[in-house]
N, C-alpha and C positions, 0 to 999 in steps of 0.2 A: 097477261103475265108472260114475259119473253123465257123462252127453253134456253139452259144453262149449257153453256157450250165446251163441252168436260172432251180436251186435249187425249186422255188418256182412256179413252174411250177404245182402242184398240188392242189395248190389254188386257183382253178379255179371257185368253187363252187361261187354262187352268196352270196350277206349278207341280202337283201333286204327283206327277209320271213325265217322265222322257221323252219328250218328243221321239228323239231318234225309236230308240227302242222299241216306242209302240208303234212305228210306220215300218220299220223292218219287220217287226213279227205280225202284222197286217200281212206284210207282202207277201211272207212265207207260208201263213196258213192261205192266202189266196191263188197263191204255185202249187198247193199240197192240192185242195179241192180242185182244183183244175186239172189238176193231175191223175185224180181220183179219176173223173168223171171223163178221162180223155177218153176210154175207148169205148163209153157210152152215143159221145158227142162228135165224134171226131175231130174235124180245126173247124166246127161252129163253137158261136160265142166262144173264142178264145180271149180277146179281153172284158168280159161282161166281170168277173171274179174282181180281174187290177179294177177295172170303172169305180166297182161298189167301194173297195177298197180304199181307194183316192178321195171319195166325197166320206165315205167315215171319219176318214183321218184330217179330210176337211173342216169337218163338224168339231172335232173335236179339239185342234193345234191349228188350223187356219190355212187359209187360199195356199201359200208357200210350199206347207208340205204337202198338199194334194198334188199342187206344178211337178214338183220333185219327182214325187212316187210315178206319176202320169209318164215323165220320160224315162224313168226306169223301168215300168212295167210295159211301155208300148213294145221296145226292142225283144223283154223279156219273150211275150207273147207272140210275135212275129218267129223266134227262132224255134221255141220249147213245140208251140200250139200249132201251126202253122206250114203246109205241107209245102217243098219238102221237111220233114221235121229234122230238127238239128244241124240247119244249113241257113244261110243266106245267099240266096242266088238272087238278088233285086227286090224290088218292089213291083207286085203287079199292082194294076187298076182297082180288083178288089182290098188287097192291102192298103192302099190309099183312100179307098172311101172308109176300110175301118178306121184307121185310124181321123181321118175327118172327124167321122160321126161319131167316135169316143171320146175323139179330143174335144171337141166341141160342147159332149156334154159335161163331160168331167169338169171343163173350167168355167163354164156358165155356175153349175150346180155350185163349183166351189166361189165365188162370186159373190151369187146369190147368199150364200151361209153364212159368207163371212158379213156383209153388209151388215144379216138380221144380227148378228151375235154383237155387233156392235152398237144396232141401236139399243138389241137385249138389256148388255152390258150399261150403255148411257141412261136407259131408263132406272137400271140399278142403282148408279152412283146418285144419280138425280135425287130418289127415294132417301138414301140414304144422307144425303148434303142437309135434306129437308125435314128428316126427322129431327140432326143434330141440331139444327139451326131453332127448331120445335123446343127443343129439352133446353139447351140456350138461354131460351127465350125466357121459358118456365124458372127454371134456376136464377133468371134474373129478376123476375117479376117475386120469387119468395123471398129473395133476398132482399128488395126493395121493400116489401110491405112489413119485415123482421126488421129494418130499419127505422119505418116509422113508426111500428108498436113500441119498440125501445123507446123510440123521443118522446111519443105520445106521453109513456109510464114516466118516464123521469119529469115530464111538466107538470104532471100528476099529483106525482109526491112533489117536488117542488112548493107545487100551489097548494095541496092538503099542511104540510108544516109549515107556509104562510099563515095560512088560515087558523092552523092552532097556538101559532106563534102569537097572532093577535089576539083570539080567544084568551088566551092566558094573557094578557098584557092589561087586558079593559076592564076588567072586574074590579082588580088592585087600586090601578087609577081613581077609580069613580069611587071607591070606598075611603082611598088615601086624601080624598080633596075632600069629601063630607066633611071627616071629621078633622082637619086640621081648624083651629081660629084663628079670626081673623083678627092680625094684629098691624096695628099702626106706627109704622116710622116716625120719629121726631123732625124729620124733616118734610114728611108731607102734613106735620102740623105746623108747625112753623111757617110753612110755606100757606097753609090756607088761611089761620087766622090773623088779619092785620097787626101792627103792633104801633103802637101812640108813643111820641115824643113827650119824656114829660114837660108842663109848662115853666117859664120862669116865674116866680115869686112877684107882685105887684111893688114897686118901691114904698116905701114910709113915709111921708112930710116930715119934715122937722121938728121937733119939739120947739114951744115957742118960749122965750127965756124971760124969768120972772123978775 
């Protein structure tokens, strides 16, 4: 059985909430927590918060908006987290391997998410093409057997009021031909018994004269 190859298998994403909305307010509880915890951590894990951040929102609205949030939150984190804080004076070599190794994982993870949610999603539709196709199927097959109990009945009665049509017909008959008599045409008598020419008369002699 060949796997049904459903185009819209990408449309996976839910409609129910805002994309925007809920990657902005991602971003901003993940600026708040970080911000909480900066003078626990100082500028370690500065983007681990955006990371988680970006594959949630991955998970949930797809590859696009994780891309998105990833370059909004790397700059974020470089200038907020990031000593000297509040400043951009370049990129050192540590800034480059985070951002590497963030970016890296962000967009694998998001990748990855999107792929499964897709096959998720095709298995869904799949399910769903198969059951209707099921019910279909069913609604055809009662429909068809509601047609032939109908013909069946109607041949039914048909051939039962045949059958009393002649009942009623043969009794009559066979009583009406008993008793009638049996009577004879003049022309099938005529026609059976012969019928004679009558003769002519023999002539006389003469009388002989005295």
């Amino acid at each position: 059985m060949s796997v049904i190859k459903l185009r819209n298998a990408r449309r996976w994403k839910g409609s129910g909430v805002n994309p925007l909305l809920a990657c902005f307010g991602g971003f901003v509880v993940a600026f708040l927590l970080r911000y909480v915890l900066s003078p626990f951590v100082d500028e370690a894990m500065s983007m681990l918060l955006f990371a988680c951040n970006c594959i949630i929102m991955s998970y949930f609205f797809g590859y696009l908006y994780a891309i998105g949030l990833l370059v909004v939150s790397i700059p974020t984190a470089l200038f907020f987290f990031r000593k000297p804080f509040l400043m951009m004076d370049g990129l050192g070599n540590q800034d480059i391997f985070l951002i590497v190794v963030y970016g890296s994982i962000v967009m694998l993870a998001a990748i990855l998410i999107e792929w499964l949610q897709r096959e998720r999603y095709a298995a869904v539709l799949q399910q769903r093409v198969s059951e209707t196709r099921y019910q279909m199927l069913i609604e055809t097959d009662q429909a068809r057997r509601a047609e032939y109990a109908e013909h069946f009945a109607a041949a039914a009665k048909r051939q039962g009021l045949a059958n009393a049509g002649a009942a009623a017909k043969s009794p009559a008959g066979a009583v009406a031909s008993a008793a009638a008599p049996a009577v004879s045409t003049p022309g099938a008598t005529s026609s059976a018994a012969p019928t004679l020419a009558p003769t002519p008369a023999a002539p006389q002699p003469p009388a002989d004269k005295v």
